[in-house]
One Martini backbone bead per residue (centre of mass of N, CA, C, O) as a GRO file, in nm:
protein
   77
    1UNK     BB    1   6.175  -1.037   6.275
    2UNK     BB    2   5.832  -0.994   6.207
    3UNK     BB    3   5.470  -0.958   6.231
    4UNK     BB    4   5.490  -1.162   5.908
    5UNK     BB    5   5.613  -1.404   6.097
    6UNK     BB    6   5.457  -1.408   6.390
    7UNK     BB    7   5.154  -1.472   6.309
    8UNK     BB    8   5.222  -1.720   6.162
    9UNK     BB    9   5.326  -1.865   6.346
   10UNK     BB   10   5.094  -1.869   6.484
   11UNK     BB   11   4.889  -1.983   6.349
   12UNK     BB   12   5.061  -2.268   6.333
   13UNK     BB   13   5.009  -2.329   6.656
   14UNK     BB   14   4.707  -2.333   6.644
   15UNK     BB   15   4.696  -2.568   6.414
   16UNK     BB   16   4.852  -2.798   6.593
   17UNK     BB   17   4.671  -2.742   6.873
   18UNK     BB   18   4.431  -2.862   6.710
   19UNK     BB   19   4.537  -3.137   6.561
   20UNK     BB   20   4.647  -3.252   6.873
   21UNK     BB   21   4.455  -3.155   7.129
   22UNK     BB   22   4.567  -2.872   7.218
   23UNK     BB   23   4.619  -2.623   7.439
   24UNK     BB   24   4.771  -2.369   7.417
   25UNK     BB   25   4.911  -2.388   7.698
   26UNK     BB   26   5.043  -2.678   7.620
   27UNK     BB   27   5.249  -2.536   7.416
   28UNK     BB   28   5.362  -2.317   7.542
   29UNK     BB   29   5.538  -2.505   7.730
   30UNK     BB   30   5.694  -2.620   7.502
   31UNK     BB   31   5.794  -2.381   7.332
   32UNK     BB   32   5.885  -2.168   7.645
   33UNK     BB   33   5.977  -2.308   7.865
   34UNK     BB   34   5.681  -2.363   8.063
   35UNK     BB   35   5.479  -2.111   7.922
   36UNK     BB   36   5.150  -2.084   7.946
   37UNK     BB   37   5.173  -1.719   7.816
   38UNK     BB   38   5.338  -1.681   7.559
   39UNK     BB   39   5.138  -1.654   7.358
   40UNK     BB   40   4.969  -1.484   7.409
   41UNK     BB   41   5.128  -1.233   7.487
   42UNK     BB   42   5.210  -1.205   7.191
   43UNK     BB   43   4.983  -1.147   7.071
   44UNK     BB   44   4.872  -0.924   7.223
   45UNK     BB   45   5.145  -0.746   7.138
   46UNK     BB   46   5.046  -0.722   6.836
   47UNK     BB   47   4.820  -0.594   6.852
   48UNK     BB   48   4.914  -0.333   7.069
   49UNK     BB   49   5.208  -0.280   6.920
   50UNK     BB   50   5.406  -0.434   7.053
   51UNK     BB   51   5.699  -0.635   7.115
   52UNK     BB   52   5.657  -0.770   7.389
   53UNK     BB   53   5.802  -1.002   7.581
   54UNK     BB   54   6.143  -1.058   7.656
   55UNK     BB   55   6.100  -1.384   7.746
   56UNK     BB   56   6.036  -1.442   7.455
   57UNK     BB   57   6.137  -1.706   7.227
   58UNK     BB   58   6.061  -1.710   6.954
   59UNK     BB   59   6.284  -1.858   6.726
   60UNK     BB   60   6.285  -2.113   6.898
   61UNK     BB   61   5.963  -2.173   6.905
   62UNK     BB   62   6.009  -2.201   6.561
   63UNK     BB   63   6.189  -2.446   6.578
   64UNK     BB   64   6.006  -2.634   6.775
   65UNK     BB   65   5.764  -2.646   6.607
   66UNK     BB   66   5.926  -2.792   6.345
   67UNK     BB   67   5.970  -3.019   6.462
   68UNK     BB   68   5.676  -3.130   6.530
   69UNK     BB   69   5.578  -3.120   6.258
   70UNK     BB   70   5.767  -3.346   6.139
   71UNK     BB   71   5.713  -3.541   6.319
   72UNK     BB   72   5.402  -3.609   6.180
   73UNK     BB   73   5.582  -3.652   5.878
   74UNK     BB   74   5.677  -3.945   5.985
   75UNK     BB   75   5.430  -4.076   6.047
   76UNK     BB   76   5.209  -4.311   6.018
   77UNK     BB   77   4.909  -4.328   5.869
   0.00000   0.00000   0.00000
């Protein structure tokens, strides 16, 4: 996983968080097992250049991401 990978991912994330009308913090939610602000702090550490809060299971959140958003593709226009 790179920085041009999870840019992405956030980017994704708030797209999806846009469109069905969710706060950052309720994706963050459903996507970091309960956590309201592993987003944010994501984002902060790619500004900040560190790695990251240890806790943030980036792979896991970006596989559930793509979940939700089949969801979407599944469901009846």
């Amino acid at each position: 996983m790179d920085e041009k990978h999870t840019r992405d991912f956030l980017k994704r994330a708030k797209a999806y968080a846009k469109r069905k009308k969710l706060s950052l913090k309720s994706l963050s939610k459903k996507l970091f097992n309960t956590n309201p602000y592993a987003l944010e702090r994501l984002e902060e550490a790619l500004n900040e250049g560190g790695g990251g809060p240890a806790h943030v299971h980036v792979l896991t959140a970006i596989e559930i991401l793509g979940e939700l958003e089949e969801e979407k593709e599944r469901e009846p226009a």
